[in-house]
N, C-alpha and C positions, 0 to 999 in steps of 0.2 A: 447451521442452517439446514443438513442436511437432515440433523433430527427434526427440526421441525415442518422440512417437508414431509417426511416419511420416505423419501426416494433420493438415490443420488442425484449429486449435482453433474453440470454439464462438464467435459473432460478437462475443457479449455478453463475452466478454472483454477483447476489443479497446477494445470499447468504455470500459470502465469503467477499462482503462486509458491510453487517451486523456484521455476526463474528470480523469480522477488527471494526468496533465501538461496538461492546461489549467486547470484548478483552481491547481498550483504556479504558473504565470505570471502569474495573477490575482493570487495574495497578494505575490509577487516586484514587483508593478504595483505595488500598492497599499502597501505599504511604501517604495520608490521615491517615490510622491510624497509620503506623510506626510514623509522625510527631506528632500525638497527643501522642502515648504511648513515646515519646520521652519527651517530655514536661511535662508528668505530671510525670515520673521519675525524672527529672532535680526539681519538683515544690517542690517533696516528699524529696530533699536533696541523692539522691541513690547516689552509685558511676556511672560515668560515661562510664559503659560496655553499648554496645549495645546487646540488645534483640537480639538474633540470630532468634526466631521465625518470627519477622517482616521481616528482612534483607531476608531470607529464602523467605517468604510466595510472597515478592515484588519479588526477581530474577525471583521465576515459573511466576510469571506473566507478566514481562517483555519476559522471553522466546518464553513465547505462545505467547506475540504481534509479538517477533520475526517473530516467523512460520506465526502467520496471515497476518503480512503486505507483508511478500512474496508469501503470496498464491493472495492476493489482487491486488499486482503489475503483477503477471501473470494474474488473470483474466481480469485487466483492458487492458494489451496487446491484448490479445488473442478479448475481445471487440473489441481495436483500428485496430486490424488487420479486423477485421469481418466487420469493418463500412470500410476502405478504400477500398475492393473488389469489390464492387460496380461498 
């Protein structure tokens, strides 16, 4: 979008799309160790409860991609609106 303004876009874009790829590696983290701390209970012979910490620690971070990919699809709008006015 930025090529087809000819001019950069506004800063808060960037941003929020950063946030949107740091947010994905947070939950990509966090899923990661729920399957490791899964696996090495199952290796130990445990019973078969799930760690509520993990389960827990994953949803806040799924949450927050929540909130960020909707802050991302507005500003990627609010871009496509600002490149079409031309």
């Amino acid at each position: 979008m930025e090529r087809l303004r000819s001019s950069p876009l506004h800063a808060n874009i960037s941003t929020a799309l950063d946030k949107h790829l740091e947010v994905i590696h947070v939950v990509q983290s966090r899923r990661k160790d729920e399957i490791v701390n899964a696996s090495n209970r199952q290796r130990q012979g445990a019973p078969r409860c799930q760690d509520d910490r993990d389960v827990f620690a994953l949803a806040l971070a799924i949450r927050e991609m929540s909130v960020a990919t909707r802050k991302a699809r507005t500003t990627l709008w609010c871009a496509f609106q600002m490149t079409l006015t031309k």
